[in-house]
SERO-4910 file (N, C-alpha, C, O; in steps of 0.05 Angstrom, whole numbers):
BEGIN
 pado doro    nc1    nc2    nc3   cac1   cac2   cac3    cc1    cc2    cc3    oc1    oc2    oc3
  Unk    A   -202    -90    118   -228    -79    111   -226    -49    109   -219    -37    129
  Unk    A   -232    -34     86   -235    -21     81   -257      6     99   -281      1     97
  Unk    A   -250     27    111   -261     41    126   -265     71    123   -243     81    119
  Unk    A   -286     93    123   -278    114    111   -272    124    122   -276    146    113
  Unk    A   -258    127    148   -237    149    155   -209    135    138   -193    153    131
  Unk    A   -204    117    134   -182    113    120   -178    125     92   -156    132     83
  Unk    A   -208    126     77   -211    142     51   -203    171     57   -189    185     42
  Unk    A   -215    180     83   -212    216     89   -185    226     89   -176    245     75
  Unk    A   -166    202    115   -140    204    115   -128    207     87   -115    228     83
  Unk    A   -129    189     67   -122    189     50   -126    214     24   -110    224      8
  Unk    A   -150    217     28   -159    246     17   -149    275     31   -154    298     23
  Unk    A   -133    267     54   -125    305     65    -94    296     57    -81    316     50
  Unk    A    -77    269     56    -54    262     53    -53    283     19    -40    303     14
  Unk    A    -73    267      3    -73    280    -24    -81    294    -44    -75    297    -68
  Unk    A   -100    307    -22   -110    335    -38   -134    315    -47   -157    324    -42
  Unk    A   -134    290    -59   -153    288    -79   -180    283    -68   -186    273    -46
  Unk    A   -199    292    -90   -233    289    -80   -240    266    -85   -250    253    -67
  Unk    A   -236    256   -110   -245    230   -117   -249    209   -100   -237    189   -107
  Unk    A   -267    206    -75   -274    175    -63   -266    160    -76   -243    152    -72
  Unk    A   -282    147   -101   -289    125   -107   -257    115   -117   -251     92   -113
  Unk    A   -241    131   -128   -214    132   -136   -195    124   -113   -176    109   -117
  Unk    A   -199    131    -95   -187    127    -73   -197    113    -59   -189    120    -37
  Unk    A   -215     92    -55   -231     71    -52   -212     51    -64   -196     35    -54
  Unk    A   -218     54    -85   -202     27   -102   -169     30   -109   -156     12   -120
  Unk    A   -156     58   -100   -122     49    -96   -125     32    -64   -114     10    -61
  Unk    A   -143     45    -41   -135     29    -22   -145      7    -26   -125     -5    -33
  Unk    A   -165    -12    -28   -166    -42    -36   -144    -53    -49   -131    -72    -41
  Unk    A   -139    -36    -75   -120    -52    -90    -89    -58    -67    -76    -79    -68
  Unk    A    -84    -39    -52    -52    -35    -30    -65    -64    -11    -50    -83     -4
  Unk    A    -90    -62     -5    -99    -77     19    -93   -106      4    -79   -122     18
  Unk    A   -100   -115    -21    -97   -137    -22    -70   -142    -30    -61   -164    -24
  Unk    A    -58   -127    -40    -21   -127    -47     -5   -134    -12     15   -147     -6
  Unk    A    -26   -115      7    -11   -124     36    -18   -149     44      0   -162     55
  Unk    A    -41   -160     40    -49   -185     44    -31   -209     32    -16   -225     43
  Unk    A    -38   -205      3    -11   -223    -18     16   -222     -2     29   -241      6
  Unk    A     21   -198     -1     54   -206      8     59   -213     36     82   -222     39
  Unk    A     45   -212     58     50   -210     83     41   -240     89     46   -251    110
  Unk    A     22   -253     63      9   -280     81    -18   -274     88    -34   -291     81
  Unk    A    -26   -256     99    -46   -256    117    -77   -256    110    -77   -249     86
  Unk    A   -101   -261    116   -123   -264    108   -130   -233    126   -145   -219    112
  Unk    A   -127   -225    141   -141   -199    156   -120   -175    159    -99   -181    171
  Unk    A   -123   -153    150   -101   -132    153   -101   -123    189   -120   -115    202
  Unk    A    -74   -127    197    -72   -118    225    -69    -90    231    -54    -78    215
  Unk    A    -79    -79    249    -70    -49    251    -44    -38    252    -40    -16    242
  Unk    A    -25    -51    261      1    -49    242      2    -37    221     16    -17    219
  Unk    A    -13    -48    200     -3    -47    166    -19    -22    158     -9     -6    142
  Unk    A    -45    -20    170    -57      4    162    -47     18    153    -53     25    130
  Unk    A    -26     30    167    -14     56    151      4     48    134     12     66    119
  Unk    A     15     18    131     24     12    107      9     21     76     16     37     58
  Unk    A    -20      1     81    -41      8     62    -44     28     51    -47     28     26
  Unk    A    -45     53     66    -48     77     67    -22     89     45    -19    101     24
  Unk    A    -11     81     61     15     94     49     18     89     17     23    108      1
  Unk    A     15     67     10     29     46    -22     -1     55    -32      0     60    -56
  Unk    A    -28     60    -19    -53     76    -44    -41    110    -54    -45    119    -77
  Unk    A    -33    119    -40    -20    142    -28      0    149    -59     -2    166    -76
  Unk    A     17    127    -54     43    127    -71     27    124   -103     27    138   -123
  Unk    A     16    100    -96     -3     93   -125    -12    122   -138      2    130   -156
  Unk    A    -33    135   -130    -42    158   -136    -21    182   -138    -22    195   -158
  Unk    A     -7    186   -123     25    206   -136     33    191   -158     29    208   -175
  Unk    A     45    167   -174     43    161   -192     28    154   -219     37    146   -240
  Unk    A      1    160   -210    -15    158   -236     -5    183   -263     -3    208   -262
  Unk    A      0    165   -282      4    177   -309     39    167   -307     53    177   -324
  Unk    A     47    155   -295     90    151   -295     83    121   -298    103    108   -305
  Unk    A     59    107   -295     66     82   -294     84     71   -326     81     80   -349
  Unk    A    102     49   -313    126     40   -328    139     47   -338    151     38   -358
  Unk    A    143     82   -320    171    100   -327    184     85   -306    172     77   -287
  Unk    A    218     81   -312    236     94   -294    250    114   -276    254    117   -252
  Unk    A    254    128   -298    258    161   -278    250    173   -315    246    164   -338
  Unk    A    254    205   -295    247    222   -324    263    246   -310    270    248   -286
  Unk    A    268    263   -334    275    284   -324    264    311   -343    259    309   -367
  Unk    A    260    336   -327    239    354   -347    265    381   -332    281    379   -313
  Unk    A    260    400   -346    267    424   -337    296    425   -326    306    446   -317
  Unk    A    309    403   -327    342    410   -308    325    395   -279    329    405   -257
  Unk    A    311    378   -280    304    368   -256    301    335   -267    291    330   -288
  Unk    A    311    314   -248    305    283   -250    295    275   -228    296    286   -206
  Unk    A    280    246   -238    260    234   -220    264    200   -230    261    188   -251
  Unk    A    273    190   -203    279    168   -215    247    152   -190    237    162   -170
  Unk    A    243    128   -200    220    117   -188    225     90   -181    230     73   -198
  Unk    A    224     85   -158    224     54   -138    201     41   -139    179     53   -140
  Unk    A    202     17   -138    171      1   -120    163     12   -110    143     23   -118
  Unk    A    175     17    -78    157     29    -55    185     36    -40    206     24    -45
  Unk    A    183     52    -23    207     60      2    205     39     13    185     25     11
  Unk    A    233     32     29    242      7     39    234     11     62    235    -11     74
  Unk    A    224     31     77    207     36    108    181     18     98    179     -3    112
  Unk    A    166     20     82    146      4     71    156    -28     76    151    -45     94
  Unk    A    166    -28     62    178    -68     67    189    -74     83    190    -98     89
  Unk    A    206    -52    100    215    -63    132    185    -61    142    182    -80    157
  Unk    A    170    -51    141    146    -55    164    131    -78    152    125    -93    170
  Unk    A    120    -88    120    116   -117    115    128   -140    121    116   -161    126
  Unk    A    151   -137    119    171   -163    123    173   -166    151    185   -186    158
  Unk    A    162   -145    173    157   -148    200    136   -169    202    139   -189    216
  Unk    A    117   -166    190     86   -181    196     78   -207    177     55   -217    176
  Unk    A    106   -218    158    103   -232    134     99   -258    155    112   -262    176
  Unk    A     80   -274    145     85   -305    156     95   -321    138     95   -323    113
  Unk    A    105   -333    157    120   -361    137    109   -384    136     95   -392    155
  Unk    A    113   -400    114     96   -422    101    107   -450    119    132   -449    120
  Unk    A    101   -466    128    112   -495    127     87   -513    126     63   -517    132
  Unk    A    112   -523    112     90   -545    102     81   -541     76     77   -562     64
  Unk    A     75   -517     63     64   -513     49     31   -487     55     12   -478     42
  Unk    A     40   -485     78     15   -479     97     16   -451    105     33   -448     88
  Unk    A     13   -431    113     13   -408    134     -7   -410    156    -30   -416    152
  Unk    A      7   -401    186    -16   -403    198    -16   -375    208      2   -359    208
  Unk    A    -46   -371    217    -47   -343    220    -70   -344    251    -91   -357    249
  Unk    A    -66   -331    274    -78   -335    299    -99   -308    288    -97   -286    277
  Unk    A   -122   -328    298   -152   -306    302   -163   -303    326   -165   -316    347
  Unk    A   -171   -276    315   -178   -271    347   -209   -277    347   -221   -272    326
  Unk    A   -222   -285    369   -243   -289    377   -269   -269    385   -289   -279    394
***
């Protein structure tokens, strides 16, 4: 769930003013953490996952479906996400049996 100190954080991380912009990179990371991890509720764990991959999103606006580039005698090559990112998802991923995931709620 989306919270606005998480928007603020994310706004002093990037300079940027735009809320509503940064509103909707973190939903969009929140449900990409959800999709990949399994989970129906983001754990405080991942937070700063979230944070991080809206973060990255917004440093990349305008490169999307570059590779790398290079300008001036300088190159930039571009990943998914840093692998610290997916070691900390692949920490909290559940696994299916059955066909199933189970996921403990708290009360």
């Amino acid at each position: 769930m989306l919270r606005p100190a998480d928007i603020h954080i994310a706004s002093r991380l990037t300079g940027e003013e735009d809320d509503e912009l940064i509103a909707i990179l973190l939903n969009d990371a929140e449900e990409f953490v959800k999709s990949y991890t399994g989970r129906k509720q983001i754990t405080t764990e991942l937070e700063k996952a979230v944070r991080d991959l809206a973060v990255i999103a917004l440093n990349r606006m305008g490169t999307e479906g570059e590779n790398s580039r290079s300008e001036g005698g300088e190159s930039y090559s571009f990943n998914d996400a840093p692998k610290q990112i997916y070691d900390t998802l692949n920490r909290f991923r559940l696994c299916r049996v059955g066909g199933r995931t189970y996921e403990n709620t708290k009360k």
